[in-house]
N, C-alpha and C positions, 0 to 999 in steps of 0.2 A: 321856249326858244331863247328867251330874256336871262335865264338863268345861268353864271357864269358855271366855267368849266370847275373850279377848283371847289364848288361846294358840289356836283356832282358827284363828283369823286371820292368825297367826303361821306355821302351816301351810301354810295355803294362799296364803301369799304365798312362803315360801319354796320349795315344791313347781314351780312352774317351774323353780327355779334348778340343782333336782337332775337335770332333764331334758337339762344339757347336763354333758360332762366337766369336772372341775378342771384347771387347768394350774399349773404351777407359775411364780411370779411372781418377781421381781429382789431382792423384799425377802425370798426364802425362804419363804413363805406362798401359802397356796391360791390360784387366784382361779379363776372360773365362767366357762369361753367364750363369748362373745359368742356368738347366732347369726346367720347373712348376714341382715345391712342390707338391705334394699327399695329400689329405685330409684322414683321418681314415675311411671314407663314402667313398672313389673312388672318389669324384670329384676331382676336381683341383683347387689352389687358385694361385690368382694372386697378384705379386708384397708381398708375402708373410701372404696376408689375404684372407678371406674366402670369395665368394662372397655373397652375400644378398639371402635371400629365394625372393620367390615371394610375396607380402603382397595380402592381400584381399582388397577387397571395401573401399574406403574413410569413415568414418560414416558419420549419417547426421546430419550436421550444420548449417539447416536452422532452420525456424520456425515454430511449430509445426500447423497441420493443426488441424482447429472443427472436422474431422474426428478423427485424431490422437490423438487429448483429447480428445474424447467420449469414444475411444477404453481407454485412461489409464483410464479414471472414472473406468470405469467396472472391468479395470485388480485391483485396489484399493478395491473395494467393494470383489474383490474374494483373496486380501490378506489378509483383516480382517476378512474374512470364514477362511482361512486354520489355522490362529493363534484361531481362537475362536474353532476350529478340535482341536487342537493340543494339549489343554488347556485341551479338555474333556478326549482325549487320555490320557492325563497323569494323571486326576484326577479318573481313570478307572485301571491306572495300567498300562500302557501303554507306551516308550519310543518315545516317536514322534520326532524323529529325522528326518528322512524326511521332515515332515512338516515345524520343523522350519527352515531349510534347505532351501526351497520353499519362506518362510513366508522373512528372511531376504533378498532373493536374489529379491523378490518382494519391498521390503522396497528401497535399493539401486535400484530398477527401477524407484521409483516415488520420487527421491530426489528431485526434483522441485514441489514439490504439496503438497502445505499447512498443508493439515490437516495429513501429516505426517512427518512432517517437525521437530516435536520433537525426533522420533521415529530414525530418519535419523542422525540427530545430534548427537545422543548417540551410533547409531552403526559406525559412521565418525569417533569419538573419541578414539574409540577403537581399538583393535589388528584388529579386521574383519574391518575394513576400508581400511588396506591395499591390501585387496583382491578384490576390486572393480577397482583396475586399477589408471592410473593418472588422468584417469577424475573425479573420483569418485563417478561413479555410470551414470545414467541416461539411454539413449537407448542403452548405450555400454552394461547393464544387460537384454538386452530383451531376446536373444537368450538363453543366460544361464537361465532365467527363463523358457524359454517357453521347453528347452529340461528336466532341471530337473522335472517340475510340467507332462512332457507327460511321462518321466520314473515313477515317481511315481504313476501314474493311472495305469499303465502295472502293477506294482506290488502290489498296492490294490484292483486290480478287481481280484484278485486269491482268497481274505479275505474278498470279501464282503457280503458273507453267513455266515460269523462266527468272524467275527470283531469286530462286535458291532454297534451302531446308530452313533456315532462318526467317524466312521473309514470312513461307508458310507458318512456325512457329508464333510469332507476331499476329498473324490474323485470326489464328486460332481463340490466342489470350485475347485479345480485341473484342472480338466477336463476343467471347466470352463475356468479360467485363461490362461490355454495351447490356449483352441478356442481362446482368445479375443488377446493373445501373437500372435498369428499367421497372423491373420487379421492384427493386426498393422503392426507387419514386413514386410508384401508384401505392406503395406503404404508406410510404408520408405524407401524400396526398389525402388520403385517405383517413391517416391520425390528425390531417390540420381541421380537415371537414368535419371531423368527430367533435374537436375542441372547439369550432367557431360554432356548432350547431347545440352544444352544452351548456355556451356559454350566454345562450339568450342572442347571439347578433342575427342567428338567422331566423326566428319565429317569428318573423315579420314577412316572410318570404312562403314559409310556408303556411301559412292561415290560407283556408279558402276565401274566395272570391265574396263566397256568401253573410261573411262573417266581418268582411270589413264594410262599417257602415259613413258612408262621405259625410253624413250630416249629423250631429252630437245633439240634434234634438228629435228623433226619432224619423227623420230623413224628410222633403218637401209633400208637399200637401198633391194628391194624385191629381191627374187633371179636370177639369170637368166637365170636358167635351164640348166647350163650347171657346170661340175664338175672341180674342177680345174688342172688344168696344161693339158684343153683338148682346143683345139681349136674352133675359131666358125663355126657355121653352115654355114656358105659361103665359109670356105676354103680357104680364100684371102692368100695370100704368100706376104713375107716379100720381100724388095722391096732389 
């Protein structure tokens, strides 16, 4: 009750600081560890950075298979349908945004393939080039083709009784491209799985249960049925 207010206070602000250890600092002298920083999300960052999200799948960087180019042939023949839709669509009156929507993200899919190879070069050049990513383009655009061409048939089959012969045309190649985008992907899926499981990352995953052993000296001592601090079943006495 004797004890003035201004060293109270001096307490209790210094009594957090005792809650965490001293470390020893560069100029020889104490200093109080921080504890983990908050992130705005709840997590927590370490060392005052944010940790990594989890990434996806590696892409694949081999070489493409005769399946794999049979599948882009056909995804090609169903981008120069959606641009030849697209074309009617607007000479009808029509805003084909979608389409060409579909039609570029199909362009940057087939940047390795010749006969579109001009087409590719002039959307590279430009502002929508930087929307392909650092690779610029290739099977890193399959997915984004194959989801926006499967939305667009969602919402042209609502139109396909009062659309027009164009509109129908459009969903046909859509439709199409989605099927021929999907096929491919469980290809590549399929070659990355191949390569990460050759390459030794996944034999770790597949060992049985039985085979991986927790302790590297022939695993702990079994137990011996009896609880501790009780004595053993013979009752020997101490000499």
């Amino acid at each position: 009750r004797g004890e003035p207010q201004g060293a109270g206070r001096a307490q209790a602000i210094a009594a957090p600081a005792r809650a965490f250890p001293t470390l020893p600092s560069a100029g020889g002298g104490a200093e109080v560890a921080r504890p983990p920083s908050r992130t705005p999300g709840g997590g927590r960052s370490v060392g005052g950075a944010m940790l990594p999200m989890a990434m996806g799948p590696p892409p694949f960087a081999g070489e493409l298979t005769p399946e794999m180019q049979e599948k882009l042939v056909k995804v090609r023949y169903c981008v120069i349908g959606i641009f030849f839709a697209a074309v009617g669509r607007l000479c009808t009156g029509d805003v084909p945004f979608n389409e060409l929507l579909c039609g570029i993200t199909g362009i940057f899919l087939l940047k390795d393939d010749e006969n579109v190879g001009t087409c590719y070069a002039c959307l590279a050049s430009s502002p929508l080039g930087q929307c392909a990513g650092p690779g610029g383009g290739g099977l890193g655009c399959l997915m984004p083709f194959l989801f926006i061409a499967s939305f667009n048939c969602i919402f042209l089959a609502l139109r396909l009784l009062s659309g027009g012969p164009f509109l129908l045309v459009s969903f046909c190649f859509q439709l199409s491209g989605a099927t021929f985008a999907w096929r491919l992907n469980q290809l590549v899926s399929a070659a990355t799985l191949a390569d990460l499981t050759g390459g030794g990352q996944g034999q770790a995953l597949n060992q049985p249960l039985s085979q991986m052993r927790p302790f590297p000296g022939g695993g702990p001592d079994p137990p011996s049925g009896r609880g501790p601090g009780r004595p053993n079943a013979g009752g020997g006495g101490g000499a």
